[in-house]
Structures are given as C-alpha cells and as structure tokens.
C-alpha positions in Angstrom: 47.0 95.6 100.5 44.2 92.8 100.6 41.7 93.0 103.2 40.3 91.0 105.4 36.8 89.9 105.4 33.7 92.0 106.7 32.6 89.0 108.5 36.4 89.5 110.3 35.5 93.2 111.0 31.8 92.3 112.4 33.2 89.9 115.1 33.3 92.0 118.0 35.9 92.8 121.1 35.7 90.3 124.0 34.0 92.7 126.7 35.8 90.7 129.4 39.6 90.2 127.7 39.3 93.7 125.7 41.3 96.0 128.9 43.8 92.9 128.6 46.7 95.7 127.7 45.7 97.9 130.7 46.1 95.0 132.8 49.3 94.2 131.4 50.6 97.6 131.8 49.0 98.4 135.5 51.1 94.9 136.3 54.0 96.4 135.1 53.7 99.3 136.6 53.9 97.1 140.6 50.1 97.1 140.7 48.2 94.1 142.1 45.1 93.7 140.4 41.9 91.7 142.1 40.2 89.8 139.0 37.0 90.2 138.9 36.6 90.3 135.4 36.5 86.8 134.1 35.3 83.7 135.6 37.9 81.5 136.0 37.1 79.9 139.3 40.1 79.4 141.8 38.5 75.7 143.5 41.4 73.4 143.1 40.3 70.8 139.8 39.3 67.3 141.2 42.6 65.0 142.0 41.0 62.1 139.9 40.8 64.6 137.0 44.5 64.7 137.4 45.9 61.8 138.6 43.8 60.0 135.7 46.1 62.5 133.6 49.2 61.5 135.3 48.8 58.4 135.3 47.8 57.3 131.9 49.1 54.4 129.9 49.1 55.8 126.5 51.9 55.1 124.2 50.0 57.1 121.2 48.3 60.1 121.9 45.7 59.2 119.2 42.7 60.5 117.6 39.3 59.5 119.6 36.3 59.0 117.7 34.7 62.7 116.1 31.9 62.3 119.1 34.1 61.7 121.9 35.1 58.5 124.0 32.2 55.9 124.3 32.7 55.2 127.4 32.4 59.1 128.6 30.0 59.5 126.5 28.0 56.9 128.6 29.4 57.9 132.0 28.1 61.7 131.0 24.7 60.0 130.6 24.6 58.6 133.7 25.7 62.0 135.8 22.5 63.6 134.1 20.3 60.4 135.0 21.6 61.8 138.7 19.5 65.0 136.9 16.0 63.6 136.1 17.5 63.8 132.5 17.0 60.6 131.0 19.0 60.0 127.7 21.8 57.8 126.6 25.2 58.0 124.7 24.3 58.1 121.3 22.3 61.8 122.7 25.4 63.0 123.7 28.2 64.3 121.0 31.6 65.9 122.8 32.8 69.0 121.9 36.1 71.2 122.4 34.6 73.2 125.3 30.8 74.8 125.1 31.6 77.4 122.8 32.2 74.7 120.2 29.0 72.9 121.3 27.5 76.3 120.4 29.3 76.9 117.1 28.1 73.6 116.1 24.5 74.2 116.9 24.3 77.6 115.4 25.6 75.2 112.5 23.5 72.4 112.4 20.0 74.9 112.6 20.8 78.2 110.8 21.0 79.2 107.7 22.4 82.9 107.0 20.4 85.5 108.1 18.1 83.1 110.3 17.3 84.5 113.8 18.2 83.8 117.5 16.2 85.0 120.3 18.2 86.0 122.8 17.1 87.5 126.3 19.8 89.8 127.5 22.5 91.0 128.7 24.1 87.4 127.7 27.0 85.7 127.3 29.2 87.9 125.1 30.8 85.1 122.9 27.1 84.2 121.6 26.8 87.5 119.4 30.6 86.2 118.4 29.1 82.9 117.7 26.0 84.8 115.6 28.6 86.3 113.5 30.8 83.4 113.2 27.7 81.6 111.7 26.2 84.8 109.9 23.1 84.1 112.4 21.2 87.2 113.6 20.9 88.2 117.2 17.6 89.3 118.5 17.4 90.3 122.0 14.6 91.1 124.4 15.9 92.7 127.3 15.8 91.9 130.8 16.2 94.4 133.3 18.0 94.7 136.5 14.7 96.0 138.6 13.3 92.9 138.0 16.6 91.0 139.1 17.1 89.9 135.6 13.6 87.5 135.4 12.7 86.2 131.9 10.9 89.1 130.1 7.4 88.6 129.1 6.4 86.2 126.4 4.8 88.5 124.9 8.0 90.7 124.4 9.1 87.0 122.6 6.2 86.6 120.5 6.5 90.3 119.2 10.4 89.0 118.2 9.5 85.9 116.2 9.4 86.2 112.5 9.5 83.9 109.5 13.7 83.9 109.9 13.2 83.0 113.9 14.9 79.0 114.5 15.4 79.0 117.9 15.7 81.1 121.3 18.7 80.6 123.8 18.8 80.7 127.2 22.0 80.5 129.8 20.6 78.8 133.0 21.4 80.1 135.6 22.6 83.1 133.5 26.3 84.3 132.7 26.3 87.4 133.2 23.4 88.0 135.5 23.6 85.1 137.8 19.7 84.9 137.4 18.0 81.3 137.1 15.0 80.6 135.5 11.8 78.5 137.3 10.4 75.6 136.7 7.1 77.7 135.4 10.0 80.3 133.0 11.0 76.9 131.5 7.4 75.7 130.9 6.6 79.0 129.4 9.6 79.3 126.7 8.9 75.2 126.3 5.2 76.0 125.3 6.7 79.1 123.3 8.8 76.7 121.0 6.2 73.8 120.8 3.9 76.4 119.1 6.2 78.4 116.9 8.1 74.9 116.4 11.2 76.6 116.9 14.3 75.0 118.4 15.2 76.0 122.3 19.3 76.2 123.5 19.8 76.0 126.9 23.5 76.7 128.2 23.6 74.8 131.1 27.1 75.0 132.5 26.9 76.3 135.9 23.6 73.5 136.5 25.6 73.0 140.1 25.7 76.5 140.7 22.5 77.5 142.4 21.8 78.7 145.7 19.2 79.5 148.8 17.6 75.9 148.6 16.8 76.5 144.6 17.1 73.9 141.9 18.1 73.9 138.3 15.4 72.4 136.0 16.3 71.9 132.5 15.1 72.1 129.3 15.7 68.1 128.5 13.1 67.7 131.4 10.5 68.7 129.6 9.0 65.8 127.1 7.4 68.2 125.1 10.6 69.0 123.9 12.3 66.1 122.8 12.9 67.5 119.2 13.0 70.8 119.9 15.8 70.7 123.1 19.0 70.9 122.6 21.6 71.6 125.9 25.3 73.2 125.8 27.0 71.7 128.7 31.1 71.7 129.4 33.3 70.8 132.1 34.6 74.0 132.6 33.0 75.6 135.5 31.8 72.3 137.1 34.7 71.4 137.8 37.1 74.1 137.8 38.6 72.9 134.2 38.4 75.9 132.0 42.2 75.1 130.9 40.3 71.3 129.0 38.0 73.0 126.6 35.4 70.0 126.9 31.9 70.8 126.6 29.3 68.5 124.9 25.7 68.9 123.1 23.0 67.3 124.1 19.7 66.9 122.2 17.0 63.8 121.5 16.8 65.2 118.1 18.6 62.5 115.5 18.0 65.3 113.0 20.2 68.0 115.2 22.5 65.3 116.3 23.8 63.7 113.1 24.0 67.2 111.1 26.5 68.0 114.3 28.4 65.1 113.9 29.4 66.3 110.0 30.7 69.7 111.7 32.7 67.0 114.4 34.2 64.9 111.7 35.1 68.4 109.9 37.5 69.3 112.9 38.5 65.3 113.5 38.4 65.0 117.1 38.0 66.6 120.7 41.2 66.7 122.8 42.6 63.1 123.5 43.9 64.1 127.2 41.1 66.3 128.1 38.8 63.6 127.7 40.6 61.5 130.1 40.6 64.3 132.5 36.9 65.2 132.1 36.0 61.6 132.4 37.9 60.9 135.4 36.4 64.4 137.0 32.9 62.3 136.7 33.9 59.9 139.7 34.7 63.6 142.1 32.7 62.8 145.3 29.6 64.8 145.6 31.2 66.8 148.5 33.5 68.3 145.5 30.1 69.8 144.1 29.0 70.4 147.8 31.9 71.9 149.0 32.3 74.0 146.0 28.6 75.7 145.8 28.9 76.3 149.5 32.4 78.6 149.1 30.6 80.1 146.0 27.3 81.0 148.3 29.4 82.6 150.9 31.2 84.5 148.0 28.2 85.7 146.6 26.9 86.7 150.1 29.8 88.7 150.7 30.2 90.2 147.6 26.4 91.4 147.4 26.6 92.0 151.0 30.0 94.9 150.1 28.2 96.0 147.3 24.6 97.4 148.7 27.0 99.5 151.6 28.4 101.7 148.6 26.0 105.0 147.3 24.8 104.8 144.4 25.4 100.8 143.3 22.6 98.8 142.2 22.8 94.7 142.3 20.4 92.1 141.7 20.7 89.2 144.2 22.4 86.0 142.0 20.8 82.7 142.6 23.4 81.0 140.3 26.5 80.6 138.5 28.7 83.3 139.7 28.1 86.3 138.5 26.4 89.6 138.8 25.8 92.6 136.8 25.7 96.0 139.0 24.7 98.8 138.1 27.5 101.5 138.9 27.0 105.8 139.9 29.0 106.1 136.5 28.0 107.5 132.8 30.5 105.0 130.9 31.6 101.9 132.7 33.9 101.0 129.7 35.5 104.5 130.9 35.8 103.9 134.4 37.1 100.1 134.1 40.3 101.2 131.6 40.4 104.2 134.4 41.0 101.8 137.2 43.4 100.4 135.8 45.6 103.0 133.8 45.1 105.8 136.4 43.9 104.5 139.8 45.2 102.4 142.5 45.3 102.4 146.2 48.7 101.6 147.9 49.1 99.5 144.4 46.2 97.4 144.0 43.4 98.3 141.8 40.4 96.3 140.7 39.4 94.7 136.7 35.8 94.7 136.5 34.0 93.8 132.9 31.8 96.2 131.5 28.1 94.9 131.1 28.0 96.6 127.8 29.5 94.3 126.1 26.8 91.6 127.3 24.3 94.0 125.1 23.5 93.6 121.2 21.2 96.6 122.4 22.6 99.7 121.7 22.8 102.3 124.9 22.2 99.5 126.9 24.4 98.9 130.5 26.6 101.4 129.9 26.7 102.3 133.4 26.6 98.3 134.1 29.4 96.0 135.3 29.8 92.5 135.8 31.5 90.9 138.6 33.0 87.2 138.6 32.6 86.6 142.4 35.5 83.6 142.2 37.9 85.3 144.8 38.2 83.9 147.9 36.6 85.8 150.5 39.6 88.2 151.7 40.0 89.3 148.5 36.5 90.1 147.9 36.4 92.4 151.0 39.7 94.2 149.5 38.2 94.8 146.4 35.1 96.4 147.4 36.8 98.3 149.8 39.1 99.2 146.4 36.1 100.0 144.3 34.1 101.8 147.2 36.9 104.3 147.1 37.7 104.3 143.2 33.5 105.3 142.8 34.2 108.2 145.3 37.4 109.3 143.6 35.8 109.1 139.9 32.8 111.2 141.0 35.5 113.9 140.7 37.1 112.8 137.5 33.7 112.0 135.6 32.7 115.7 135.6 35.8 116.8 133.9 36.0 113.8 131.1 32.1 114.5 129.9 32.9 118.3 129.5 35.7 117.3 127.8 34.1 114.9 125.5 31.1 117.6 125.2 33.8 120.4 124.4 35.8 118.2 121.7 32.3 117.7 119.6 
C-alpha cells in the first residue's frame, strides 16, 4: 500500500478540534456542551459586513487581483493609520485568513531546517505551519507564575544559532491572553536589529485589550522597517472567522514581493469575503467599543469563577480572549475526553482545550487548559459551576486511572 509522506505524519493533532468525536458523541448522547474550547466569538458580525454581501451587484463572481482588492487594500491602510502604523497599499498583500498570511511568511524567509523562535505555549497551528514549511520550532518558555510575561532575552539569545531567521510573537497572546509592553516590544526590536533577524507579530486580537492597556505593535517601531512583518485577519475583529481574510503586512519589498509569487501560486483570496471584510472597515467604533467591553466583563467573570475553585491556577488575561489555567489534574488531555465521554451534570458538560497542545516542549502544561472566554456571561457562570464539580468528582477517578496506567507498564 503506498504511504503517505513523513512530512504528513509530523503534522500534528489540532489540540483544540482533536476531542471533536467526544463532542459529537456526548451531543448524541442529549448532552449540552458549553464551548470553551475554541474561539469562535458569539458578537453578531457588523450589518455592513453583510448587507455589503447581500447587496452586491456582481454578475461574475470573478478572480480579484493575487494581493487582494485595491481599494481594501487602501482602506486597511487607513484603519492602521487610526493605529500610529503608517504604511500604504502596496505594504499590504491579502491573504485567505492569517494562517495563510503565516504560511506565506514561513515561505517567503525560510529555507528547510531554518529556525523560528517561538515563546510559548503559542498558537497551536504555528508548529503546523513549521512543519508545513519544514521550518524548526524553537521555543523559550513562559510561565504561568509570571502571568505569561516575555521570558528573558537572555533565554533568546541562548536560542539563536546560525539557522535562526526570525522570532514570532502573538500580541496579545492566543493562548495566554498575555500582552506584551511597549518596553517587551523595544527589547525583541533591539534583539532582531542586532542578530538581523526577521520579527512576526500576530496581531489579530490588536482590539482586544483591557484595564486602560494599549496594544503597540511591531510596525511602530522604525527600527524595524525591514525586519517587521505583521499577521493580521478579520476574524476575531470582527466576529468573521467563517471569511478566512487575513493580510501581511511588512515595509520590506524584499518580503513583500517573494509573498506575492506564493499569492499568484494559489490565484486569488476569496472574491465575497473581500467585500465583506471591506465593508466591516466602515463598523462604527462603538462595534469595537461595545465588543471589548462584553469581552472585559467575560473575562472578569470567568477569572473571577475560576480563583473560587481549589486547586486552579490562572493568570489574569489583558487581551484577546483567552486564558491558560492550570488545573488540580495529572493529565488534562485525560480529564477533557473524561468530561465529555463520562461526565455530565443534569446533561451538560464542559469542552475545554488542553494547553499541551500549545507546547513543542515536551512535559510541558500537561495539567494546563485553555479557556476561550466567548460565552455570554450565563453561560460562563454554568460552566464553572460544571467544571467546579467535574474537578471534585475527578479527584476520585484520577487515583484509580494512574494506578491503572502504573499497573498496565
């Protein structure tokens, strides 16, 4: 029988779509399930994002041109002029959602067997990316005691090697929530500059921040003009996962033009999406306003829940909307499949994502989960109350699985 490739057989599970199965089944089975595995965010998308898809004039859903619509192009330069980011169009090259804007940049400045810098836990798909691209992960970890904070430079420096090309951030951070300073961005902008190494910044959730904070990004430091290059999508921002539009951004003609041969190679982003995702740039700022607000209180609540149960360790979020916790548990992956094949109360049970899979480390967050906080309120308070009693119940099954995985080897 022929076989597939070892590149196939590298690319790892999906940490957050993996329990899919024992979702399906629990559903099955009568069981409501509170999400709290994945982030798709429940804000309704902007009406001009959808009327402007309603309402179009098309007779030919055509091609567009292999870097996206001129004229979105230009009206995404002007929402990050509203940013301190100052760059135009021709900086700007469309994408079919971020995690092509990151397949293309893994691209456009790797060779195989170069080397990513990665501080982690961090987004799962970028180690699926790395392998996609036959790029190596390098990760310096961050810890939960010091809520997630960029680790040392020193702890980078050690890391960089002749293969090194570039470091990526997520900021603020899928999955930790955590968002880097000014100073943290000075610090791995001074880090590049002198290794003259390339530095990603995943920017999606920019709008996302919280307690009076503000997002600073990479493209705002001048140093960098050759050296930044940002991953950005509509996603998040505007509740439009179901588009798959992201977009690079970089000064770098270099970086920009080898990404434009990968954006020929697959023709065109999405003809519809683009209307959409141009149309979703005239939302009034109360969308953005409204929206961070309902994620704040989320967050507040959900933190708030948390801290009340023994035994659960969180780091405060002060973005995006996500949080790692650290769980009275030996194997999270374990307890997650456990909640949903054998646990429920009155028939509603709770999907968490274990943080493992947000590791290239091994034995790292195996007792670690992260939470998507994108339920509204009364759902949030459900869950916790779900999982509160789950972690007392499992205390008693726990004992019995380890002896019985100790006994078996």
């Amino acid at each position: 029988m022929p076989v597939v490739s070892r590149k196939g057989r590298a690319m790892p599970e999906s940490p957050i779509r993996k329990l899919a199965p024992y979702a399906e089944k629990a559903a099955k089975e009568g069981k409501h399930i509170f999400h709290l595995n994945i982030g798709q965010p429940d804000i309704k998308t902007p009406v001009e994002a959808l009327d402007a898809v309603r309402n179009h004039k098309l007779d030919i859903l055509a091609y567009s041109h292999s870097a996206g619509f001129e004229s979105f192009r230009k009206k995404l330069a002007g929402y990050y002029a509203k940013h301190d980011i100052t760059i135009t169009s021709d900086d700007i090259l469309v994408t079919t959602g971020g995690s092509e804007a990151l397949i293309f940049t893994m691209g456009s400045i790797t060779d195989p067997g170069d080397e990513i810098i990665v501080p982690e836990p961090f987004y799962a798909n970028y180690y699926s990316f790395s392998t996609q691209s036959t790029v190596k992960v390098v990760p310096v970890i961050s810890k939960i005691d010091d809520g997630f904070a960029l680790p040392s430079i020193k702890n980078f420096e050690k890391l960089i090697t002749p293969k090194t090309k570039a470091i990526l951030i997520c900021n603020p951070g899928n999955p930790t929530g955590y968002l880097y300073s000014k100073e943290e961005i000075k610090q791995l902008s001074a880090l590049a500059t002198k290794y003259d190494l390339f530095l990603i910044s995943d920017e999606v959730y920019r709008e996302f921040v919280y307690d009076n904070s503000e997002h600073y990004s990479i493209l705002q430091e001048k140093e960098l003009k050759d050296h930044a290059i940002v991953v950005d999508s509509v996603s998040k921002r505007y509740s439009m996962c179901g588009a798959r539009i992201g977009c690079i951004v970089s000064k770098n003609k270099n970086v920009m033009e080898t990404a434009m041969k990968f954006a020929q190679a697959r023709l065109s982003p999405p003809t519809l999406a683009q209307i959409a995702s141009e149309a979703a740039l005239d939302a009034p700022e109360s969308y953005y306003k409204n929206t961070v607000a309902k994620y704040k209180q989320r967050r507040n609540t959900l933190i708030e829940g948390l801290r009340r149960i023994p035994g659960v360790k969180v780091a405060i979020p002060q973005g995006a909307f996500y949080c790692i916790a650290e769980l009275p548990v030996i194997d999270a992956n374990h307890f997650a499949t456990w909640l949903l094949d054998e646990f429920h109360v009155d028939k509603q049970t709770v999907m968490v994502a274990p943080a493992s899979g947000f590791y290239s480390s091994p034995n790292e967050g195996l007792n670690q989960v992260r939470i998507a906080y994108v339920l509204n309120r009364r759902d949030l308070k459900k869950a916790i109350a779900i999982l509160a009693v789950a972690l007392e119940k499992y205390a008693t099954v726990e004992p019995l699985i380890v002896e019985e995985s100790n006994y078996s080897t």
